[in-house]
Structure formats: C-alpha cells, structure tokens
C-alpha positions in Angstrom: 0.8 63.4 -14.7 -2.8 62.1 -15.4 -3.0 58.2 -16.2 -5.1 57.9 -19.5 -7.4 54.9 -19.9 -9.3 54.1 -23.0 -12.6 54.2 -23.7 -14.2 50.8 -21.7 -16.0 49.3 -25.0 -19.0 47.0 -24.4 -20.7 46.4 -27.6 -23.6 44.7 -27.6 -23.6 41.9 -30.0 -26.8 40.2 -31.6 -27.3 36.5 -30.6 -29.1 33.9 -32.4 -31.9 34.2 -30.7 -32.3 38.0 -31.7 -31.9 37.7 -35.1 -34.1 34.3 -35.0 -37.0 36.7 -34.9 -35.9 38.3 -37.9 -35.3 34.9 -40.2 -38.3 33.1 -39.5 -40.5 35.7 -42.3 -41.2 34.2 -44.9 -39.7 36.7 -47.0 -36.1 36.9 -45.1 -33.6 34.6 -46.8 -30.8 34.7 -45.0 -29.7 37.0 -41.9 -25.7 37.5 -41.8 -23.0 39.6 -40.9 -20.0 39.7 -38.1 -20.5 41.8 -35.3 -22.6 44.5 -35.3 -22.4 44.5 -39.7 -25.4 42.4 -40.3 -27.5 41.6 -43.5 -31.2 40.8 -44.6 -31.3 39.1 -47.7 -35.0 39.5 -48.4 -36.8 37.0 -50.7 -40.2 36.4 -52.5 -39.5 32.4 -52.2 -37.3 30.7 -49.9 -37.3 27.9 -52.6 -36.1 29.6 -55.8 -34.3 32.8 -53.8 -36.0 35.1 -56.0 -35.2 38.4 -54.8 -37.7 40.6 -52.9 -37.2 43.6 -55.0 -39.8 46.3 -52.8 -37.0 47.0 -50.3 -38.2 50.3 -50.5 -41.1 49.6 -48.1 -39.5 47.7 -45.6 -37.1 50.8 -45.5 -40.2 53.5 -45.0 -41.4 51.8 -42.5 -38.4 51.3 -40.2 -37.7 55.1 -40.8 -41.8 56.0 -39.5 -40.6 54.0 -36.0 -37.6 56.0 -36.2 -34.8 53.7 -37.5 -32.7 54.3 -40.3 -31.6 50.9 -42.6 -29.5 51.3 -45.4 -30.0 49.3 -48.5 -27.1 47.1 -49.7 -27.6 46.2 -53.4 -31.1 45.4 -55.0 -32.8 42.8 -52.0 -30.6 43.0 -48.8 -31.0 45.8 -45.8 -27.4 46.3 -44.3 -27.6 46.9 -40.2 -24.9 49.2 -39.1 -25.2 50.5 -35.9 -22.7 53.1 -34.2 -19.7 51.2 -32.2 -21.5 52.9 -29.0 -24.7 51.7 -28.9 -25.9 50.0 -26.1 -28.1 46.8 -25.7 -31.4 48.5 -25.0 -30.8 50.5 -28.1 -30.1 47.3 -30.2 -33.1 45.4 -29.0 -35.3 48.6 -30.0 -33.5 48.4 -33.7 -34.3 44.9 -34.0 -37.9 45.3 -32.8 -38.6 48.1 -35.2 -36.8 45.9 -37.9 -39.2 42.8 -37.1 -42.0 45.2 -37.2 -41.2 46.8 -40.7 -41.0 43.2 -42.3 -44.4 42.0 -40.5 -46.0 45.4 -42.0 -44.8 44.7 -45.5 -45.5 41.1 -45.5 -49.4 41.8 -44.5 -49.1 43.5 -47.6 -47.9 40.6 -50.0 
C-alpha cells in the first residue's frame, strides 16, 4: 500500500514592498488583489482618477518581454499567475510589469 501525500504548495505571495514598485507611477492608481489575483488600476491623474484608457500599450509591451497581462475592464491589468509559480518567476513578472509602465509613461 503506497502512502499518498499532496502536492507541498508554496506560493509565492507579493509583499508590499514588491508591488510598491509598481504604485509609485504616476499613472497606477491603485494596486489590489488577494493572493496571487492582483489589479492595476491605471490612471491619467491621481487627483481626478480619470481612467488611463491606452491599456493596450502597457499590454504590448509586457507581451515583447514575454509576459502575458490580461485586461480587466476599460483601465485596470488583472495579474493571474498559475498556482505553481515560484518566487523567481514572480519577481521576473513584476519586473517586466514595472518595465512596461516605465515604457508607456516615457511616452505620455
């Protein structure tokens, strides 16, 4: 008789401090989410929260550093990242994230 054990989960999760480097653009709004669901509520004023409505680009240029985002209504990029990844992979997301928003802000 073989003894099953589950899988051993260890799910990254992002801290504060990773997703700290995503909120301070000036045009993220508001970073949240529960576990590994987060959102990007993207903004063209902090002040009035008028929405940031070329999602689009922030989208093209996560997906040229090889990272796929999801858009979730008209100004907000949904994170969803498989149950398995690991930390290194989730650092690497969030890099290419901060990266996509500093190309399309040099834009603005």
């Amino acid at each position: 008789m073989s003894k099953f054990e589950g899988p051993k989960i260890v799910t990254p999760i992002p801290g504060p401090k990773a997703l700290g480097v995503i909120e301070w653009h000036k045009i993220v709004g508001d970073v949240r989410g529960r576990g590994l669901m987060i959102a990007v509520d993207l903004v063209k004023d902090r002040e009035t929260k008028e929405r940031f409505l070329d999602l689009d680009h922030i989208l093209v240029e996560a997906h040229k550093r090889g990272l796929i985002l999801l858009p979730c209504g008209i100004n907000c990029i949904r994170v969803a990242p498989p149950l398995i990844v690991n930390q290194k992979q989730m650092e690497k997301g969030l890099d290419i994230i901060e990266q996509s928003i500093s190309v399309v802000e040099k834009r603005l």
